[in-house]
N, C-alpha and C positions, 0 to 999 in steps of 0.2 A: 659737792664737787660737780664741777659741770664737766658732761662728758657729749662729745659730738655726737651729729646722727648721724656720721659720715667720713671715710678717710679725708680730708678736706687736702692731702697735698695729692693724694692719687685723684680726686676726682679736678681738682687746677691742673695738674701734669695734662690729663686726658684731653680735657677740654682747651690746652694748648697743641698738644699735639694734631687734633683733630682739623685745628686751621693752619694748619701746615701744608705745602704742597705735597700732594700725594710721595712724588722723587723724595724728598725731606723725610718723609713718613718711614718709607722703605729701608732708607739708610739711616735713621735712629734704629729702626727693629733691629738690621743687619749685626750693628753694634752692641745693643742691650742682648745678643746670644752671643756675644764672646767677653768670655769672664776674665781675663787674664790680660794685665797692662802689658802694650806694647811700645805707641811712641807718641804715643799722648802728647808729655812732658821731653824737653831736651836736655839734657844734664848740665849742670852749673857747672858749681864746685862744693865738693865735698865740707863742711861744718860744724862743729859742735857746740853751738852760743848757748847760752844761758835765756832763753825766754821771755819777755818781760813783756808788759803791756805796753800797746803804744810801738811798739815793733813795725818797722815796715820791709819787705820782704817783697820778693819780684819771683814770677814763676815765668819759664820760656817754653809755650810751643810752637817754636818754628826758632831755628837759629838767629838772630838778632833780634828777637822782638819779645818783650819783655811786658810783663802785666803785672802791675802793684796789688798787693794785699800787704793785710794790717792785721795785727794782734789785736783784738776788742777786749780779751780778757786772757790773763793766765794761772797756773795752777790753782786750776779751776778743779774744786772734789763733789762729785758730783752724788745724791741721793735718788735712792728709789723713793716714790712718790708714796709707797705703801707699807715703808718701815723707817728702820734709822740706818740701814747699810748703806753701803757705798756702790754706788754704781759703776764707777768709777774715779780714778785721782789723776792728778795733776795735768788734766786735760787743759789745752785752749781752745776760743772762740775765735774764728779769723773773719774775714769776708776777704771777697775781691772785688776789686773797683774795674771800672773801664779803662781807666788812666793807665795810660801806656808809654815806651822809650823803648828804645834802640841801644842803650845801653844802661849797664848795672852802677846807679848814681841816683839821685832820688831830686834831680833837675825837674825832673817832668809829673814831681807827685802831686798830684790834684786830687784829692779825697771826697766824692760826692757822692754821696747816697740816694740821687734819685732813680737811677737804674743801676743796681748793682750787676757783676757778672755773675757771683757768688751770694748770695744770699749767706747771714752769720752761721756757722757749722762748728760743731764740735772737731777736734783735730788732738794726737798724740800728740805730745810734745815732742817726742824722738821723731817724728813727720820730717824737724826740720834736720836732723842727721843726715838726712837723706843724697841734700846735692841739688835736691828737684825743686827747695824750697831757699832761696837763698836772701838773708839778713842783710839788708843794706844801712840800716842806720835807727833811730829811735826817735819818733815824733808825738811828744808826748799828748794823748787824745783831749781834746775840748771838752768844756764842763758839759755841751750840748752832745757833743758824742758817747760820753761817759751817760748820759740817762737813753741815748738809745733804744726805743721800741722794740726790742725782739722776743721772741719764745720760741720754744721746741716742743713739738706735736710729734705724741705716739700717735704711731702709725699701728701697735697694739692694742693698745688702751681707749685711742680717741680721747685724751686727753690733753691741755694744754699745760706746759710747766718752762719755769724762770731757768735763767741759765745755771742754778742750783740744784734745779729739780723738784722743787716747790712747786706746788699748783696754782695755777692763774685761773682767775674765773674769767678775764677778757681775752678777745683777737686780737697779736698784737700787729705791729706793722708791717716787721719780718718774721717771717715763720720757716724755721729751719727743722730737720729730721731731729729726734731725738735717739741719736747713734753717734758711737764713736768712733771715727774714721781715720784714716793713716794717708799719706798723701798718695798713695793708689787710686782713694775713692775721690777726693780733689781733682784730681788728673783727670778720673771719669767724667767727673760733674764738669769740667772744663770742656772737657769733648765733645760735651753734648751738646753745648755753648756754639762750638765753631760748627759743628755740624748744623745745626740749627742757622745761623749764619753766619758763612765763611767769610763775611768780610771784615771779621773781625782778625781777622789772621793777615790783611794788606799793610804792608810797609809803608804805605800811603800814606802821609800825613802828620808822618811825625818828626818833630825837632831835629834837625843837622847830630849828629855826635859831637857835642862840646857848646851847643847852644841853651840857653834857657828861656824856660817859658814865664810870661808874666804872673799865670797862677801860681808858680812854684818858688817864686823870687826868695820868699821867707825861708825855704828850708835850706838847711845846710848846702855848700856844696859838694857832695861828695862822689867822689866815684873811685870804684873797686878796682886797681890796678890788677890786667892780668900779670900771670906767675911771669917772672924776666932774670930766673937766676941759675938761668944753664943746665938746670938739673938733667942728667941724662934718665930717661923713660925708658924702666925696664918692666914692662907690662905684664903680670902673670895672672893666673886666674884660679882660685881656690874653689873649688867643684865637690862642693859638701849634697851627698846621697842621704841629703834628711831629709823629713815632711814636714818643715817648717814654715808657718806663718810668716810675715815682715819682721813684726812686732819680738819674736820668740828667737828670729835670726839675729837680729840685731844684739838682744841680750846674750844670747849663747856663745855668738863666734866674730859678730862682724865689730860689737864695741869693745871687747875683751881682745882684739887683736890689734883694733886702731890703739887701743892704749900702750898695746909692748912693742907696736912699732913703732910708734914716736917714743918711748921712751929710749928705744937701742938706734934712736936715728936711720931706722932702715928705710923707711918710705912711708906710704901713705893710703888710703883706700880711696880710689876712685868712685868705686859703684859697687852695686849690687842688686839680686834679684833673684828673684822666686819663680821657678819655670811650676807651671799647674796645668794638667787634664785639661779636657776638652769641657769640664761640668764644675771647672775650676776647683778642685783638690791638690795642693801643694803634691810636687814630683820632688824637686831639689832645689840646692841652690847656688851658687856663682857669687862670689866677693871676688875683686877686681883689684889686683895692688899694685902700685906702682913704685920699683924700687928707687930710692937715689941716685946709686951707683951701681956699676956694671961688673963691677969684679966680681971674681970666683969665691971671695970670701963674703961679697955682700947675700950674695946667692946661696951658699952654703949654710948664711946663720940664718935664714929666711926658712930652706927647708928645715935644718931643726926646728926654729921656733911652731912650723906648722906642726911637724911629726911630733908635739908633747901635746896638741889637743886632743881632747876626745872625740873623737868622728867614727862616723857610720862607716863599715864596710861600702867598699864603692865608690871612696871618697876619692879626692887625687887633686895634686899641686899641677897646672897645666903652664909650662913655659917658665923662667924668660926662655924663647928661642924653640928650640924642640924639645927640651928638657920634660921629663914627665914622672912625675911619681907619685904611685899608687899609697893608699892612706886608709886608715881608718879598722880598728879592731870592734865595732860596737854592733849588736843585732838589734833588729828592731821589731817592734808589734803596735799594730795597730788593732785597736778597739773601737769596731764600727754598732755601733747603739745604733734602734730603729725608731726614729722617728714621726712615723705615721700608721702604724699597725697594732699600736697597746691602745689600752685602754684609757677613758680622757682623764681618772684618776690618780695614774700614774704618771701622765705628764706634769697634775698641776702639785702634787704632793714631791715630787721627785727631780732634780736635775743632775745634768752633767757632774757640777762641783760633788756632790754627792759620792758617784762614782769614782771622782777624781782623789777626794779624800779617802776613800779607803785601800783604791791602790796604792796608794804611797803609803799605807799601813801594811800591806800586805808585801808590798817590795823588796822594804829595806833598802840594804844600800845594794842588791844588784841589777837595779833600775830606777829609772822614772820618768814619770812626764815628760816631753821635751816640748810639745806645743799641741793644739788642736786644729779642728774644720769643721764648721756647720753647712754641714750641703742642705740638697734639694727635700731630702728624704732617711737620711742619716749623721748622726755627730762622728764624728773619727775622734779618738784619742789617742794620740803616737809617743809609745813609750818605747827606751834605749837602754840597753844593758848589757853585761858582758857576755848571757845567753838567751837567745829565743826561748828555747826547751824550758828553762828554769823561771824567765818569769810567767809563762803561759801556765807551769802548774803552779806558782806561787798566785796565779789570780784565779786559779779555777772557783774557788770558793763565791767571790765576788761574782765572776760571770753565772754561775748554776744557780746563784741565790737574790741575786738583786735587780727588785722589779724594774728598774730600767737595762737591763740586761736582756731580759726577752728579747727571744730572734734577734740577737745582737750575733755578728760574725766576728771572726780574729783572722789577722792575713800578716806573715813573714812580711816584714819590707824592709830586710837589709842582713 
């Protein structure tokens, strides 16, 4: 197994940053200390596609100006290098191109790998749920792209491995993190793109709206008609007081609710998002809906449909209009595990999943899991049930006795 003698993407990052103008320098730092996405990315439209290779998809930061990425690979299951589990499943590989348009149509796709903006990256599938990531059509990849040079370098290990998680004994051309990212961390990596140089954010240069370009003659024409069907926008905002992840929101409230509202025709979810600490620890979270219609009966089946989920004390339905109702029967606990004060055997013998598996033996059904957070210096683990009191003694056992528990705290949050 060949193993570096060196983080090889931190010491390339350094040794770019370092010929940076100093102003450049300051305002990457300024950024890399705020952890929590703000306006990165500008929002599309909301989507649920099906994923496939060969995907092309347009991300916007700045209102009218749009930038092509591509599917390289899909439900991708990914291994650890040092057993047969799973690292992860049904991941994608994307990249992003330079190739850009002023509007959502894939006129202007030109696919060239000689500077990408994006280097290949792992990516959730549910990323493109989002809004931020938006499917324009399917270009199915060339024999020449399909053998594509890339790998992923731990940034733990110092090792290199295939988009499997196999190990490679060569550098390949493009070298991506060996991490699974949601389109948050996208958004970052983009940011740090325009920061770096803003001129990639200029309207300058690009195609008329309705023009095509010579490179892109071959692909379809297509373009994404905005919405033109009267719908009146009755905007509310579902204000869920959990500590949840993107990834744990989406499965809990935000895709279990886009399905019964399209099924009862009531509307549609706009957006969403995860307000987090100043050291980036999820606070809550915000789903964004937009009804249909305006009437009293649309509004009425909307608040029931919300008041039958399970939600945190603290929770509350905000609007249409001034309408407000408070929500949510569920307490919460958080299990904050220390991670830099045990001893180095009990990190490498011991993890999270560990602790995760035996509270859910210990619960039953009057709690569990809802999601977690790896900070600077401790793992949180946020679990919900119908009392605080009763799961904190139903986990006494696991906190008092298990070696990742040490100097571990518990904190009420809800």
């Amino acid at each position: 197994m060949k193993k570096y003698e060196e983080d090889i993407i931190r010491v390339a990052w350094n040794k770019r940053v370092s010929s940076l103008p100093v102003d450049i320098q300051k305002q990457l730092s300024d950024y890399n200390s705020k952890r929590e996405m703000t306006d990165e990315l500008v929002f599309i439209k909301k989507k649920r596609p099906k994923i496939e290779e060969g995907d092309v998809f347009v991300v916007q930061p700045r209102k009218g100006l749009y930038y092509y990425g591509r599917v390289l690979k899909a439900h991708v299951d990914v291994r650890f290098h040092r057993n047969e589990n799973y690292k992860w499943r049904d991941s994608v590989v994307v990249c992003i191109y330079r190739s850009r348009t002023k509007d959502l149509s894939l006129r202007d796709f030109n696919p060239t790998y000689e500077n990408l903006l994006v280097r290949p990256r792992y990516l959730t599938s549910k990323s493109f749920n989002s809004g931020y990531l938006f499917v324009l059509g399917n270009v199915p990849l060339t024999d020449e792209e399909k053998q594509l040079d890339y790998g992923f370098f731990s940034t733990t290990f110092w090792i290199m491995t295939d988009v499997y998680g196999n190990l490679i004994e060569t550098t390949p051309r493009f070298i991506g993190m060996s991490a699974l990212g949601n389109f948050g961390a996208l958004a970052r990596e983009l940011k740090i793109e325009f920061i770096i140089d803003p001129s990639l954010l200029d309207l300058g240069g690009l195609s008329p709206k309705g023009s095509s370009s010579d490179a892109s003659a071959n692909y379809q024409d297509t373009v994404i008609a905005g919405d033109s069907d009267g719908i009146a926008e009755r905007e509310c905002v579902l204000h869920i007081k959990a500590r949840l992840a993107p990834f744990d929101r989406g499965d809990l409230y935000e895709d279990p609710l886009e399905d019964k509202l399209s099924e009862l025709g009531l509307g549609l979810i706009q957006g969403a998002g995860t307000a987090v600490t100043k050291d980036g620890e999820p606070e809550s979270c915000d789903i964004e809906i937009e009804l249909k219609n305006d009437n009293a009966g649309s509004i009425d089946l909307l608040r029931n449909l919300i008041s039958s989920l399970s939600l945190p004390k603290g929770s509350a339905l905000l609007g249409p209009g001034q309408n407000h109702l408070d929500l949510g029967s569920l307490e919460g606990l958080a299990l904050y595990l220390n991670g830099t004060d045990l001893a180095d055997g009990v990190y490498r013998d011991y993890d999270a999943n560990d602790v995760n598996a035996s509270a859910a033996e210990l619960l039953g059904s009057i709690g569990k899991r809802y999601s977690s957070w790896n900070g600077p210096s401790e793992t949180a683990l946020y679990f919900y049930g119908e009392s605080y009191s009763k799961m904190l003694v139903a986990l006494k056992p696991l906190i008092d006795n298990h070696p990742l528990c040490q100097r571990c705290r518990v904190e009420q949050i809800a």
